[in-house]
C-alpha positions in Angstrom: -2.4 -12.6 1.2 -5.2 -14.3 2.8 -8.0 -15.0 0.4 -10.8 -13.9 1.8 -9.6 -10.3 2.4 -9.7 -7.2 -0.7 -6.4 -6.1 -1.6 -7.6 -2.7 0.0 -7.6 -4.6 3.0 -4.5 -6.4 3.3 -3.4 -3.3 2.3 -4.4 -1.0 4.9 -3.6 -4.2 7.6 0.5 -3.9 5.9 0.4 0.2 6.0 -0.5 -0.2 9.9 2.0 -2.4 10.7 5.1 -1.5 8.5 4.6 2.0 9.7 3.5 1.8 13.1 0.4 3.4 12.6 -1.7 4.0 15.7 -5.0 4.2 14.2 -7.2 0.9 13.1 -6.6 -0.2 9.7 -10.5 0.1 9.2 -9.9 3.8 10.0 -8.0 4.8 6.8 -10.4 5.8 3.6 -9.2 4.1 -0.1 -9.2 7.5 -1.2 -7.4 9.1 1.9 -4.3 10.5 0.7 -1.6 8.8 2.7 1.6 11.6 2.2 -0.6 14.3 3.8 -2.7 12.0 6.2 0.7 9.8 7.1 3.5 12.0 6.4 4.6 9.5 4.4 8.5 10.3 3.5 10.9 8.1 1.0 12.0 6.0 3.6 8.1 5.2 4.6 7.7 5.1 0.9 10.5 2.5 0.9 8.8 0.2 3.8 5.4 0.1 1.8 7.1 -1.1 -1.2 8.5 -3.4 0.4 5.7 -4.4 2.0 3.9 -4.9 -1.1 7.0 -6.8 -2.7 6.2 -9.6 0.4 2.6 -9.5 1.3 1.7 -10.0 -2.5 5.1 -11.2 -3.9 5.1 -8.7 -6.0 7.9 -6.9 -7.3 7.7 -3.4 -9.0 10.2 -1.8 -11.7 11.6 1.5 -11.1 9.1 3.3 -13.8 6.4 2.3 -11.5 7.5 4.6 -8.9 5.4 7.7 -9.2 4.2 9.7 -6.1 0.5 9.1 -7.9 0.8 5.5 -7.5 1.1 5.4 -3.9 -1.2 8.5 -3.1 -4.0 6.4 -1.7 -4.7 2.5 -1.1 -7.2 2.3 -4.0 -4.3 3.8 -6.2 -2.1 1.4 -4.2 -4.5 -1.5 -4.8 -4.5 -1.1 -8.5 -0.9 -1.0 -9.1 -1.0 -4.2 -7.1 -4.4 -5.7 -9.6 -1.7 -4.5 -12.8 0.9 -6.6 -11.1 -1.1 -10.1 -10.2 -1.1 -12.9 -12.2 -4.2 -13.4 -13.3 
């Protein structure tokens, strides 16, 4: 992840690409809800994690799967804060 950038932003930049989004990252809210804005499915679901497993070398455990966790970027972007070292 480029330094410079919030983790809602490389965020939003991933979401876009992974899913072929045609709207401008800049365009989606931290708070938007992605399964109803998106119609975001499990195999969408599935690209965003691993999305998130490369952009921040990440990697998430199967209790942190929860619909809630991947409602919005900001909820996005905190599961990724719980999971950087600090």
């Amino acid at each position: 992840m480029d330094q410079d950038k919030s983790v809602e932003d490389a965020l939003k930049d991933m979401i876009v690409e992974r899913l072929f989004l045609s709207v401008e990252p800049g365009e989606i809210g931290d708070d938007d809800n992605l399964m109803d804005t998106f119609e975001i499915d499990s195999v969408r679901l599935l690209e965003i994690v691993v999305g998130l497993e490369e952009v921040f070398d990440i990697s998430l455990e199967d209790d942190e799967f929860s619909i809630e966790r991947f409602e919005s970027v900001k909820a996005i972007a905190d599961l990724v804060r719980e999971k950087l070292p600090e």
